[in-house]
Every structure is written in C-alpha cells, then in structure tokens.
C-alpha positions in Angstrom: 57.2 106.2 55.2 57.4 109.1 57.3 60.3 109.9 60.0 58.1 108.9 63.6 59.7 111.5 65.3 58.4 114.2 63.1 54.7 112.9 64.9 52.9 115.2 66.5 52.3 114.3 69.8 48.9 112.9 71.1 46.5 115.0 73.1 47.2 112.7 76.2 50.4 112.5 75.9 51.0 116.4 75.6 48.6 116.9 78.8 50.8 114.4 81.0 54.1 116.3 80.2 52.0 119.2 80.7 51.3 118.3 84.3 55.1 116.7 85.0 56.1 120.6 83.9 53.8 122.0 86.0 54.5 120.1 88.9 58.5 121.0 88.8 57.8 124.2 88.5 55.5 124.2 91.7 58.0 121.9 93.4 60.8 124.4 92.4 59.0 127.1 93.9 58.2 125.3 97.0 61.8 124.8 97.8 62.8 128.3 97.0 59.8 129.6 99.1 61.2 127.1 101.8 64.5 128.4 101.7 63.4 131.8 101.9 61.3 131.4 104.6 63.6 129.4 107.0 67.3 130.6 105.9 68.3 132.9 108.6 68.2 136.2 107.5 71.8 138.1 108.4 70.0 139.8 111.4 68.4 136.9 112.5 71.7 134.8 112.8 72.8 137.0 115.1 71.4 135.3 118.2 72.7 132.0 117.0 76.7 133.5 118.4 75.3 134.5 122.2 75.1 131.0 124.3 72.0 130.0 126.0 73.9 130.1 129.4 74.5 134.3 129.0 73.6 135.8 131.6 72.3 138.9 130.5 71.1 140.0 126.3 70.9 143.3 125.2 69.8 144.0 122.1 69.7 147.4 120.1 67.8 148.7 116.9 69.2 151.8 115.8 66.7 152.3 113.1 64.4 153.7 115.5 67.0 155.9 116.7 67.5 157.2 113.2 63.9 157.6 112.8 63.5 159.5 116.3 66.0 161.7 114.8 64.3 162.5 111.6 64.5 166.5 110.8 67.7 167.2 112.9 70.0 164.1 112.1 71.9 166.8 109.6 71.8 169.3 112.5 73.3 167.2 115.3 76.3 165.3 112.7 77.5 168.6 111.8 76.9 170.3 115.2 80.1 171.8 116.7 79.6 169.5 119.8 79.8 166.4 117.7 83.2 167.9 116.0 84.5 168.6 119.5 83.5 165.1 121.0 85.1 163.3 117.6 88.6 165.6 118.5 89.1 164.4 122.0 88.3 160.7 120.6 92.2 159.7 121.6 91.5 156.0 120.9 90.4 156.6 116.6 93.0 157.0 114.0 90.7 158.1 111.5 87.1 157.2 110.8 85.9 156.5 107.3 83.2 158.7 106.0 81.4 156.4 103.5 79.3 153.8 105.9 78.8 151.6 102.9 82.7 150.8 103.1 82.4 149.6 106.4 82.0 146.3 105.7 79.0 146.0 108.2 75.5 144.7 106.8 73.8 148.5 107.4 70.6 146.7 105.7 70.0 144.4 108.3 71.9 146.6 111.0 70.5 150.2 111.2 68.5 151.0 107.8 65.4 148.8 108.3 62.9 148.3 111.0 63.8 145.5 112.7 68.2 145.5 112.0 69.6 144.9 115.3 72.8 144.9 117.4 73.3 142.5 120.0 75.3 142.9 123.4 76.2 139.6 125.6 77.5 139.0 129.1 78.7 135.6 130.2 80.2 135.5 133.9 80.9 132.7 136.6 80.8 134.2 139.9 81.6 131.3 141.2 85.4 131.5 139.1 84.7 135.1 139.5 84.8 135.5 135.6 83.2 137.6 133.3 83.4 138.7 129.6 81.1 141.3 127.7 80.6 140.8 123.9 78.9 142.7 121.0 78.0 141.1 117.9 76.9 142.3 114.3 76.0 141.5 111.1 78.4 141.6 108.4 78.6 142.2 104.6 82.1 142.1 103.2 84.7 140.9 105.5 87.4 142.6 103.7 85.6 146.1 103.8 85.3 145.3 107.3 89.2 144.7 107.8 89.7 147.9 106.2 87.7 149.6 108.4 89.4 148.4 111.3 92.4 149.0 110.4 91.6 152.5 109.7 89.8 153.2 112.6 92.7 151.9 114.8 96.4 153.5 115.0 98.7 150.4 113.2 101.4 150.3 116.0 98.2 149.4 118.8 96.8 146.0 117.4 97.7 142.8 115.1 95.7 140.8 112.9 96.1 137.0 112.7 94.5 135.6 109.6 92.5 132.3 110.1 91.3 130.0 107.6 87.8 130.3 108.7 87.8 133.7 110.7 90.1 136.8 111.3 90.9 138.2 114.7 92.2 141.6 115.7 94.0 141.9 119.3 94.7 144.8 120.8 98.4 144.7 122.2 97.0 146.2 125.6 94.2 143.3 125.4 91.5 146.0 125.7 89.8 144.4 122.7 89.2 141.7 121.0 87.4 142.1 117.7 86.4 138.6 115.3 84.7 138.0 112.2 84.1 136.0 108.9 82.1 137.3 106.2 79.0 136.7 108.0 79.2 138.4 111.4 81.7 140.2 113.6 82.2 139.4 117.8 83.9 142.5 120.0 85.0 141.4 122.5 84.9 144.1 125.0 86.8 143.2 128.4 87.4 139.9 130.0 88.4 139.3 133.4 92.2 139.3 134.2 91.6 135.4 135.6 90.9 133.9 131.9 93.9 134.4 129.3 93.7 135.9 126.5 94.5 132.7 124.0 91.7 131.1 125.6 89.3 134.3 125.1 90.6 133.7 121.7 89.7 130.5 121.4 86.3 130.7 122.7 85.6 133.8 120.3 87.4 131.7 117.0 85.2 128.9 118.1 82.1 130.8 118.4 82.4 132.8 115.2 83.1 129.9 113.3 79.9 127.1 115.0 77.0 129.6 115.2 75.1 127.0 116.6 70.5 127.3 116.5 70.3 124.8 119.1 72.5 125.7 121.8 71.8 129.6 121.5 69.7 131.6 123.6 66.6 131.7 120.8 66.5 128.2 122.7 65.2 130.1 126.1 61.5 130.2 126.5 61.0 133.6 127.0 63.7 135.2 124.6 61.6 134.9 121.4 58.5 136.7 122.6 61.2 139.4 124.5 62.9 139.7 120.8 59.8 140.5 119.0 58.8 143.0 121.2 61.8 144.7 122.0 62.4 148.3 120.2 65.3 150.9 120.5 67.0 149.4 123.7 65.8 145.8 125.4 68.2 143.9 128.1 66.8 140.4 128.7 68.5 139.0 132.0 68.5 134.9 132.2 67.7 134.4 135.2 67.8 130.1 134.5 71.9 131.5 134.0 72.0 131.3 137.7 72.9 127.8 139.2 71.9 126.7 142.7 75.5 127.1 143.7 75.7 131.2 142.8 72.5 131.4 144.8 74.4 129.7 148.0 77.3 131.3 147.7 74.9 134.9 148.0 73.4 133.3 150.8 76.4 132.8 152.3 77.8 136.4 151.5 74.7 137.7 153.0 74.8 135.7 156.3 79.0 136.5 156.4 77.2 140.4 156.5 75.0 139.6 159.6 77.4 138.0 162.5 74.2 138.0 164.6 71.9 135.9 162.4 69.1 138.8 162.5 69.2 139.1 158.7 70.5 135.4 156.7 67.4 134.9 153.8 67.6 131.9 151.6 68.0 133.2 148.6 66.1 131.7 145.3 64.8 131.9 142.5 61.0 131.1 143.0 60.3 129.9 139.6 61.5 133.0 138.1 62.8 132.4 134.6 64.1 136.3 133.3 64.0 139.7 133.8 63.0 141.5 130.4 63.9 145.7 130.3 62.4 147.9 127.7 63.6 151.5 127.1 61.9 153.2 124.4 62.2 157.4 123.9 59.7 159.1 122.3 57.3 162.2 122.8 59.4 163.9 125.0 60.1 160.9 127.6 62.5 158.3 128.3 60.4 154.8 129.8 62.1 152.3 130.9 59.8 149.2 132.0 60.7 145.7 132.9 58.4 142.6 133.7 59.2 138.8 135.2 58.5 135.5 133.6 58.5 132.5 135.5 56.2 129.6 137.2 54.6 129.8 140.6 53.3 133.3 142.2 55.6 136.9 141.5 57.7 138.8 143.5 55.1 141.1 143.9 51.9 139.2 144.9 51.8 140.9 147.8 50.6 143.9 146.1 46.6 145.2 146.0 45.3 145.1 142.5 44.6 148.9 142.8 46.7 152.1 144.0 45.3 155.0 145.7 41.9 155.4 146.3 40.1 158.2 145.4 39.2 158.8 149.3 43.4 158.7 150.1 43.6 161.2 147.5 41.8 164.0 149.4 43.4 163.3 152.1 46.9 164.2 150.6 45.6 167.8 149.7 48.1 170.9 149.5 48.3 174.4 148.8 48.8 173.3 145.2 49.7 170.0 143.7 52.2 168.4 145.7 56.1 168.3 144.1 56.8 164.7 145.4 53.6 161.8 145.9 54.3 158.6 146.9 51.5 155.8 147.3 51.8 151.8 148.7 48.6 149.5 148.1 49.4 145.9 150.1 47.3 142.9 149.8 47.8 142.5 153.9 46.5 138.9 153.7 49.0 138.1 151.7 51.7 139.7 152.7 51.1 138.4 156.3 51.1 134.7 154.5 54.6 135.9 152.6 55.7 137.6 155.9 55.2 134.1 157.6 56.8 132.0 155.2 60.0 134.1 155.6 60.2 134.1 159.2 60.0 130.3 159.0 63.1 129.8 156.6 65.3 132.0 159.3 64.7 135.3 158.0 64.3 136.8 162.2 66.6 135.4 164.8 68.7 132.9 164.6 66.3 129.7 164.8 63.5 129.3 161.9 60.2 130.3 164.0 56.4 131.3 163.5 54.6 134.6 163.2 52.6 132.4 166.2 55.4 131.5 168.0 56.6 135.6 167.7 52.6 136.5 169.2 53.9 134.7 172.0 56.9 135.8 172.7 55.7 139.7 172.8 54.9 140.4 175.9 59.2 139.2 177.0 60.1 141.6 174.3 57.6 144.7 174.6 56.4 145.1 178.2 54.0 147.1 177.1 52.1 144.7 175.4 52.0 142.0 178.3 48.8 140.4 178.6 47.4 142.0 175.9 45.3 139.8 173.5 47.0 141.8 170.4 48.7 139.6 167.8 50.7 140.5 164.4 47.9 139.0 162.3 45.2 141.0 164.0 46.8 144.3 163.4 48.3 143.8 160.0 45.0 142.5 158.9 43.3 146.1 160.3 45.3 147.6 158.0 43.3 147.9 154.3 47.3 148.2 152.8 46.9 151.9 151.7 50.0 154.3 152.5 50.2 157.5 150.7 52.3 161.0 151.0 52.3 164.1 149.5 54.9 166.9 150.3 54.9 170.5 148.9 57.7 172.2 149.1 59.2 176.5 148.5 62.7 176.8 148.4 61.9 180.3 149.2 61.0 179.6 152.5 65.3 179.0 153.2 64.8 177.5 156.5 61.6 175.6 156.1 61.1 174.5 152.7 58.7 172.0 153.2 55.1 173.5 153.4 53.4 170.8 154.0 53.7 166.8 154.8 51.3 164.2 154.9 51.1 160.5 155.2 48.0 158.5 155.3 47.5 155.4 156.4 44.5 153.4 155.2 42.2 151.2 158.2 39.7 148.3 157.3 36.3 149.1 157.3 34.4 149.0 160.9 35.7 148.4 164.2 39.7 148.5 163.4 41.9 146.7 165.7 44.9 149.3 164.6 43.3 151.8 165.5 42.1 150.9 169.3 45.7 150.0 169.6 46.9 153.8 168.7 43.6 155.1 170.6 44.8 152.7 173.6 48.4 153.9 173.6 48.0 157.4 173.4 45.5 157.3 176.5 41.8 157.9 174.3 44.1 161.5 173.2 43.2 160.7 169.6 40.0 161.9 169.1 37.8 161.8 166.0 38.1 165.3 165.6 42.2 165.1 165.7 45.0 165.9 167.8 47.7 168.6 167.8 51.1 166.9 168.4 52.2 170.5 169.5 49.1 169.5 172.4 51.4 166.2 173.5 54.9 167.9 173.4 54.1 171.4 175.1 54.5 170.2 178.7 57.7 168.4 177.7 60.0 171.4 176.6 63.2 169.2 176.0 61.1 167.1 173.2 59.5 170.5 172.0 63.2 171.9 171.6 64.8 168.8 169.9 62.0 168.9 167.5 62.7 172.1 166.4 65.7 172.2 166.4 65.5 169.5 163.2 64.0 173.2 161.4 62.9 171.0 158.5 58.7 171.6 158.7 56.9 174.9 160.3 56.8 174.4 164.0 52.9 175.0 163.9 50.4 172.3 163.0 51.2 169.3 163.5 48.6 167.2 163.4 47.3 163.3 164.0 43.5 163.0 162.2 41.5 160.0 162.4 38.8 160.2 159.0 36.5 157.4 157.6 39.3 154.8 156.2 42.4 155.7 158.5 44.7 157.8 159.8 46.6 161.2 158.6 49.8 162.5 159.9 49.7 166.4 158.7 52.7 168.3 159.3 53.1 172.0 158.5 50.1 173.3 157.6 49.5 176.6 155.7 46.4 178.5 157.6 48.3 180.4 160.0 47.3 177.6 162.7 49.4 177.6 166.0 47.3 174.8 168.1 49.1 175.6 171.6 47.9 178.9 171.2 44.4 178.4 169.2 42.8 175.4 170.4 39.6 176.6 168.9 41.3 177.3 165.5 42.9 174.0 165.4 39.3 171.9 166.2 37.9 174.1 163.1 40.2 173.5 161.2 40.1 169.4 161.7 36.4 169.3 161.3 37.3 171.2 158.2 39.4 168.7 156.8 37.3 165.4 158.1 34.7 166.7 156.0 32.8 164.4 153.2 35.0 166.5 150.6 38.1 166.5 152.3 40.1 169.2 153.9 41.1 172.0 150.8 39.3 169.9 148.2 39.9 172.2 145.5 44.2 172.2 146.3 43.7 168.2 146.6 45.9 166.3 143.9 44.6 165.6 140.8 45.4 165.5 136.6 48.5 163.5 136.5 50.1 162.8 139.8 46.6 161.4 140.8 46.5 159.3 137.6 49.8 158.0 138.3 49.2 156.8 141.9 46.1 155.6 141.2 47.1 153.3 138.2 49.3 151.0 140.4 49.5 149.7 144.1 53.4 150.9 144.0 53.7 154.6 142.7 56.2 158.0 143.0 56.4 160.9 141.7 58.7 163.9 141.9 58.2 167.2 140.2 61.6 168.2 138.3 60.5 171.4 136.6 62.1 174.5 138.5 58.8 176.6 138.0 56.6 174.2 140.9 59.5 175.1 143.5 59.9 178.6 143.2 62.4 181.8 141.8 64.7 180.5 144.6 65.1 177.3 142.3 66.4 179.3 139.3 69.3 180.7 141.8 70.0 177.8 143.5 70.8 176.0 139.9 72.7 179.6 138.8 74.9 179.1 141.8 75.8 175.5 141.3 76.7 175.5 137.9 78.8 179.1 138.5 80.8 177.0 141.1 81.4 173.4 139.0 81.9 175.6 135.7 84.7 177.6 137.1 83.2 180.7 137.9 81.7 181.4 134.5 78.7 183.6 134.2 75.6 182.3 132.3 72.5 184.5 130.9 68.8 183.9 132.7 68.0 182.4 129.5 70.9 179.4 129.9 69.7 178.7 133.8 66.1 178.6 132.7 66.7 176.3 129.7 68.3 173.7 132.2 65.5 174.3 135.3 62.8 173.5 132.9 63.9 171.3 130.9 62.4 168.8 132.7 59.0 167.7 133.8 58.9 165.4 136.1 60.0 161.7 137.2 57.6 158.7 138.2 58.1 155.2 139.1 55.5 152.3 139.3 55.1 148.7 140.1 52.0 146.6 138.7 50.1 144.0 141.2 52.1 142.0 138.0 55.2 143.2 139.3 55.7 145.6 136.2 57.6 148.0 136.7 58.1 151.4 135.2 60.2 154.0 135.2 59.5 157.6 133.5 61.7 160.5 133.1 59.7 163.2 131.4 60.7 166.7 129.8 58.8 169.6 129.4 58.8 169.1 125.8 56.7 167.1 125.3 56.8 167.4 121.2 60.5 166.6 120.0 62.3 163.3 120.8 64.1 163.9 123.9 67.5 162.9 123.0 67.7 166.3 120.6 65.9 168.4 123.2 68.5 167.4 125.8 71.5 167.7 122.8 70.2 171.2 121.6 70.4 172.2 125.2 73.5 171.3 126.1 75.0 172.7 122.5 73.5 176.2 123.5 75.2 175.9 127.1 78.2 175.0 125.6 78.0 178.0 122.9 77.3 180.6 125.8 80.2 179.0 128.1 82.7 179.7 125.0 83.2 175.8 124.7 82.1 175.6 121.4 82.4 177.7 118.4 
C-alpha cells in the first residue's frame, strides 16, 4: 500500500489553497498599502508638536528656495559676502561642512518638494506670556547631538540626557533646543514671567506626546492653508483669541480715549484666521493674505470693481504718474456698517443713530440748520470712486510735485453731493471749472499761507466738475496762471471735460491702470530712479556718501541701487485679499540673487570685501 501523503492533491483541493494564498497575499498588501498611506510621513508629523491653541504658524519650504537659486547657489556659498557674514557669526564654534552629518531629515526638510520647517508662537496676553518655537524633522538623534555640540562653544550650554528625549540649555537661557530621534523643538525666547524648568517641561512633554488630535491639523482652515502654502506661509489662529484678550483690547483702547470719542467693541466677527503667502519669483517678492471665517468680511464694504475706465482719464499727467492710489466703496453698505458702529458707542459717549446724528446737525454745524441734508443722502450721492495720481521731478528742488489730482466719483443724475458743494461755494463751481487761485486772490493772507507750504506750482489750481464727479487738479503743466489768464484757464477746462479727457494721450495706462482697476483698494508707487529724474541719481549718491562714511562710489554703483527697483503696489479684493508687491527691474532672475549680487558689487567697490 502506498504512503497517503505521497498523494497528489485533488484539483479542488489545490484550487482552495490556491485562493487561501492569494487572499494573504492581497490582505498582506492591503495592510502594507494601509500603513503606507496613513503613517505620518517625517514631514508630516511635524504639525502634530505645534498645539491647536498657537497663535500664529509659520511654515517654511526651503526646497523652493533652493530651486529659486538654481545656477548661482555655487556663486553665492562661496561669495566673499557669505565668508564675511559666517566671520562675524560670534555665537558658532564651528559649523560642520557635510549636511548629511547633521542629523536633520534633509529628505523630508529641504531636498524635496513639499519638506518643510515649521515656526510656532503660543502667548497669553492676558499672563502677558509668550514663547516662540521652531520645529524639524529629524534622522539620527546622535548626528544631531553632534551637531550641536559643534556648532555651539562647550563652556555656553549643557546637555541633560532623558530617557525619552535630550535637551540642550543654554546657560544664558537664550535657547532651548529638544529632540528624540524623530523631531527636534528650538525653543527660541520665552518670556522672563514663565521659568525655565517649566519651559522645559512643556518642551520634554511635547517632544515626547506628539499628539494628532489636539494639534493644529485639527483647525479647519490649516489643512487647505498647508497645502497651498509654498516658500514662506504664516497662518494666524485667530479662534487663539478668547473673549477675555478681546476685552482687555477694548479696554486698552477706551483707557487711550479719556473722552469716549473713540472706545469700539472689538471682535472677532466670525473670523476664524488670517492666512499670509510670500512667494519670490520672476523678479518680485508677493506677499498676499486672505480671511476665513462665518458671516460677512472685513471688507464688504468694498465695490466689486476698482477704477473705472472714465476715473482713469481723469487722473492724466504729463507722463505716467509715479504714485496712483484708487478707493472703490460700496456706499450702501458702508453707510449700513457705518451705522452699526455708531450704535455700539463708536461716536460720543452714548450708543446713538446715524438718524439721531441727522438731527442733531444743525446744534453742531450752523451752517447746515434747517437744511433737509442728511448723512445717508450724501454718502449715497457718492458712487464710492476716489482716485489720485501725482507726478513728481525732483529736478524741480522747490516744487517737485508737477501735478496732483484727486477724483471723486458722483452717482448718476441729479447728485445730492454735488448741489451741496455747488450750494456752499455760492453756484462758483461751474460746469466748466473753477480756479482756486479765482477764490483766494481777494484774500492775500490765505494766498500767502498757501504758498508759503511751496510744495505744488502756485499756478493752476483747479476744481472741475465732469460727467461722474469731481476733480481736484493741482499744479498743472501748460504754463496756465488763471488770475492772470482767465481765458486760458476756461480753454483749458473745456479741454480737459472733453469725451476723451484732458491730455488723453499722457492719461495712465499699461500697468498702473491694470493695477487700479483690478481691485476696489489699490496703490502704486514708482521706485525706479529713471521716472524721477537725474536729480534722483544725486540725491541717492549723497545719502549713501554720508551713511557710508564719506566713501566715494562710481556712477555705475549709484545706478545699480536707483534702478534696482521697479516699483511697489498694494491691493485689497471686494474678498478682502490683500496683496502686496515689491517688484525689481529684473524681471528675469529670482530676486533674492539680484538684490545679493548687488549688494556683493557695492560691497567690492566700498573695499568691504575682497
């Protein structure tokens, strides 16, 4: 009889084991695949060590640095700026030169997309403490002791070796650095009001309990601010904030304003954060920042659009205008928002009514007694629209400004606002304009205290009504002196209320008009020396001569540092987005080693570096 064991096995009896393998092998990778997916990568634990009650988040990924520095990283680490910046370094020992033997996880830190370095603030204003705190992502703790310790002078810190954690104190207590073989916590200052063993507690104790569910991942708005969030980010928790910090700014403010003119409730409104963006790139640094929250923004007062196209001939110049500045106001609802203020005590010292104000006008200006005029009525025949343009030459010494205008946009039709100004200045406003040099000839005191200011050309000044408001022009360039040229000064108005607009090929356009058109808040201000002039050049010559200790620098040095910006710009969304541009004039390099190459050459020609 044959051993049963040497039996081949039956057909359905192979095909079940079959199957039982096949699952465990599916099941096996389901679990691995799980694992991978949800184990926190090292960068992603970071958030897990900053609280859900910090205040504000900043988080860093210096890969895009790197990257933005592609082609001149070499250049700038062995630049004789770098060597002189790393000799004054008083506070280093000696820095390693292998990165790999830092200890720190460089992977999941600064050599892939998406490696990231955290910065934390916790504070109580209430206990008036604060503590700031980096934190990053570790690969050998050892290494990373090493590093330390090399790094710092041996006589300035001690190490006390936990089971769990390591901490290094500095014996000034101007740091605090601890880690385990996952991540590492500087501590960078701590106010003088909390110890220093209970700083090292808190730090040992949040080292060692990373905790996912009490962490600021936990805040609503932080994951969609993380994913976004490139180069520089700073999200500020706005939920940090208790009721209590909010009265005791209340009550700050109100301490500030004995007379009770000025004591607003302060509050939140809903708002949950504040999220900051700074990314550098194409010749520019931007820095924008939005709200998230319940309820209406801090901005819904704001028109959906900026300037209008009509404004923008208005604010002509004898070439684009160096600063431009435009306002766009929802008037209805800022009237409703104006209201609401006034009621909580924002004017005088009892809680009142833009109504109860109406009535009261007549008691506070005489001139408006018994007039039918109310605050509603004339904010409403406003359309919301202020705009200015000024164009300056610095080589004009005494009157640098050539020109000045502000606009201010009317509602459509028969404007209250502007029978008011046509009521107060007697019916002297005319469609065709009037000369403010017309209103202060007969009164030669106010003549000679206005010029005396010697800021703007003491010849035409003018007050024009057009289609869709009023324009204030100051200073203009056509050789037009109205108390002695009535004729030339009507000619020149009826120039300038034309379809096309006064000077329609000098009105702005290309990017300032872009930029105050884009948004309801908008400014701009021209920071490249060649739109103000050769007097510009000397100006900048002189100033640097006199902070540099009397050295002399070469026309190429000056003109390196006039031009080496383009301009600046700020604007606010209807959203309340906000951004903030600071633009060079080239526009092809990442800014950072345009401004560093400058500032090596200066140094070079100054004899600071060799």
């Amino acid at each position: 009889m044959s051993d049963q064991s040497s039996n081949p096995l039956t057909p359905k009896s192979s095909r079940r084991k079959k199957i039982l393998r096949g699952l465990g092998i599916a099941s096996l990778l389901l679990v691995v695949i799980g694992v991978v997916q949800f184990w926190p990568r090292p960068h992603d634990a970071l958030t897990r060590y900053i609280p859900n009650d910090a205040l504000v988040v900043v988080k860093i990924e210096p890969y895009t640095f790197i990257e933005n520095l592609k082609g001149h990283y070499k250049e700038i680490s062995n630049s004789p700026l770098v060597d002189e910046l790393s000799e004054n370094d008083s506070t280093a020992c000696e820095l390693p030169k292998n990165p790999v033997q830092f200890g720190i996880d460089l992977q999941h830190t600064a050599w892939t997309r998406g490696g990231e370095i955290y910065g934390f603030t916790m504070a109580d204003p209430l206990k008036n403490t604060s503590s700031t705190h980096v934190v990053v992502a570790l690969n050998n703790k050892n290494k990373f002791k090493n590093f330390l310790e090399a790094i710092f002078c041996q006589d300035t810190f001690t190490v006390d070796e936990g089971n769990n954690s390591s901490q290094l104190t500095m014996k000034d207590s101007s740091l605090l650095v601890t880690w385990d073989h996952t991540a590492a916590i500087f501590t960078l200052g701590y106010s003088p009001t909390v110890s220093l063993d209970s700083m090292q507690d808190w730090a040992r104790y949040r080292i060692e309990n990373p905790d996912r569910k009490n962490c600021i991942e936990q805040h609503e708005d932080f994951k969609a601010f993380r994913k976004d969030a490139e180069e520089v980010a700073v999200f500020v928790n706005v939920e940090a904030l208790s009721e209590e910090v909010y009265d005791l700014f209340s009550s700050q403010l109100s301490s500030m304003d004995p007379n009770g003119l000025l004591s607003p409730k302060i509050s939140a409104n809903g708002m949950r954060s504040i999220q900051f963006h700074l990314t550098i790139d194409s010749g520019q640094f931007v820095l924008s920042s939005k709200f998230a929250g319940e309820g209406p923004g801090p901005f819904a007062f704001l028109a959906e659009q900026g300037l209008s196209e009509a404004a923008s001939d208005n604010l002509h110049s004898t070439g684009n205008p160096q600063v431009a500045f435009s306002i766009a106001l929802d008037m209805d609802t800022l009237y409703h928002n104006l209201d609401a203020l006034v009621q909580e005590g924002l004017i005088g010292e009892q809680p009142l009514s833009l109504e109860e104000i109406d009535a009261q006008l007549g008691a506070f200006v005489p001139a408006l007694a018994g007039k039918q005029w109310t605050i509603e009525e004339l904010m409403t025949s406003l359309n919301g629209l202020i705009a200015g343009a000024v164009s300056i030459d610095l080589e004009e010494m005494f009157s640098p400004i050539d020109e000045l205008h502000v606009h201010i946009g009317l509602e459509e039709g028969d404007s209250l606002f502007s029978s008011t100004v046509t009521e107060l200045t007697s019916g002297v406003i005319q469609n065709r304009g009037l000369s403010l040099d017309l209103l202060l000839e007969n009164d030669s005191a106010m003549n000679a205290q206005y010029e005396a200011l010697y800021v703007l050309p003491y010849s035409g000044r003018q007050l024009v009504k057009t289609s869709d408001g009023y324009t204030l022009i100051l200073g203009m360039k056509d050789g037009l002196d109205s108390a002695n040229n009535v004729n030339g000064h009507n000619d020149d108005v009826n120039l300038f209320i034309r379809n096309a607009g006064y000077g329609q090929d000098n009105a702005i356009d290309g990017e300032i008009q872009e930029i105050l058109q884009r948004n309801p808040i908008a400014f701009y201000v021209s920071l490249n020396g060649k739109d103000y002039g050769p007097k510009f050049s000397d100006i900048t010559k002189e100033l640097l001569e006199l902070n540099l200790e009397g050295a002399e620098l070469s026309e190429q040095a000056v003109d390196d540092i006039v031009n080496l910006m383009s301009h600046l710009s700020f604007s606010v969304s209807s959203q309340g987005e906000m951004e903030f541009v600071l633009a060079l004039d080239n526009t092809e390099d990442n800014p950072l080693v345009t401004i560093w190459q400058t500032i090596e050459r200066l140094g070079k020609e100054l004899g600071m570096l060799e």
